[in-house]
C-alpha positions in Angstrom: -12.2 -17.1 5.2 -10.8 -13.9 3.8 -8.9 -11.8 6.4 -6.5 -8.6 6.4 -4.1 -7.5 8.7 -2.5 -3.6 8.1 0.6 -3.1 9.5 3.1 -0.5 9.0 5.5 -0.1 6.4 9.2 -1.8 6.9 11.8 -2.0 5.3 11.3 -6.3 5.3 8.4 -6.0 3.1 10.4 -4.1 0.2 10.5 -7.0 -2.3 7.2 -8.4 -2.0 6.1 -4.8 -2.6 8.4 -4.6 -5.4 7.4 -7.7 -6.9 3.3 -7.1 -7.1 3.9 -3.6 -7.6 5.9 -4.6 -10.6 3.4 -6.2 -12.7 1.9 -4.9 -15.7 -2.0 -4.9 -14.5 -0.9 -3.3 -11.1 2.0 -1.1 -12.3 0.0 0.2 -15.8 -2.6 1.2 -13.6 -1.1 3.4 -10.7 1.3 5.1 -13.6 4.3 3.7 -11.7 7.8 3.3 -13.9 10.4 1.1 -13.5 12.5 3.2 -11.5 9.3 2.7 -8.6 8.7 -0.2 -8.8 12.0 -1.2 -8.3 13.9 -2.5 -5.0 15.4 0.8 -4.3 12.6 2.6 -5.3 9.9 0.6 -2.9 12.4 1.2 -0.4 12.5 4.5 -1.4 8.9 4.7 -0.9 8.8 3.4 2.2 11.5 5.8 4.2 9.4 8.4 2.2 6.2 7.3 3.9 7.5 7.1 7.5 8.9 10.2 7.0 5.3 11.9 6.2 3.4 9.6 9.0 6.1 11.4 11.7 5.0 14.8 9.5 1.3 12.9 10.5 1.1 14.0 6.2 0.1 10.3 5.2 -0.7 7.4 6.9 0.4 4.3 5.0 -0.2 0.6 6.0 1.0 -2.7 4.2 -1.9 -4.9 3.8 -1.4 -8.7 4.7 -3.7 -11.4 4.0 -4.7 -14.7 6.5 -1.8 -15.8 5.5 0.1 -12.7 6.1 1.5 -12.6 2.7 2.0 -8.8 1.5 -1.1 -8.1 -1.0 -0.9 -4.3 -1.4 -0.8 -1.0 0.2 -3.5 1.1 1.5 -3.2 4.9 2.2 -4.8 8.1 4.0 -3.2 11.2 2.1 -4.4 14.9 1.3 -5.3 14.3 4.8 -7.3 18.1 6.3 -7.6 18.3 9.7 -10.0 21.5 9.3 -12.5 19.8 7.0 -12.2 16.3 8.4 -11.4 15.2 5.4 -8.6 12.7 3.3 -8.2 11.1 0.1 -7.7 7.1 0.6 -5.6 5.0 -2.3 -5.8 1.0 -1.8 -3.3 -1.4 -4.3 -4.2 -5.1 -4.5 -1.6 -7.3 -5.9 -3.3 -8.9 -9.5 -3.0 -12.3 -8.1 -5.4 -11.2 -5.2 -7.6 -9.3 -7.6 -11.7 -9.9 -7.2 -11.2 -12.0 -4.2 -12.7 -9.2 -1.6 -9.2 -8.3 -0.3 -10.1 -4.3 -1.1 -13.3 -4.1 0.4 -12.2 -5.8 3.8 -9.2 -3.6 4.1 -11.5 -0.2 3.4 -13.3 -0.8 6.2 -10.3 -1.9 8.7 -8.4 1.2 7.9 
């Protein structure tokens, strides 16, 4: 049975962020470059994102699956406190792709 866990973002989960974010299908379609995408740069991104969740800018968690394998990255941003309103981006790994994994972790988060 399909399951997600969200969890925040550390520092341990920098290469298996790296990695999916590196592929073609997942990196082509985000607009990410290399320099992102890289080890430095997924660390990078994640000392950039606990620095806005302390600014309470962007919420940010890393999704695991049953296994509790990293599979992507879903995120509240443009977040308006006035209008109740926020802008949510989800990133599934491709080899998790059409497997449900998106759907399960919009309605978690």
């Amino acid at each position: 049975m399909l399951k997600v866990f969200l969890v925040p973002h550390e520092l341990q989960y920098a290469r298996s962020i790296s990695e999916l974010s590196s592929e073609p299908e997942v990196k082509d379609a985000l607009g990410l470059s290399e320099d992102h995408t890289s080890l430095k740069g997924t660390e990078d991104f994640i000392n950039f994102i606990l620095e806005q969740e302390k600014l309470g800018k962007q919420y940010s968690r890393v999704i695991l699956n049953e296994d509790r394998k990293v599979i992507g990255v879903i995120t509240l941003k443009d977040i308006n406190r006035n209008n109740q309103t926020s802008h949510m981006g989800t990133w599934i790994g491709h080899p998790y792709w059409g497997k449900g994994y998106n759907q399960i972790a919009n309605h978690v988060f």
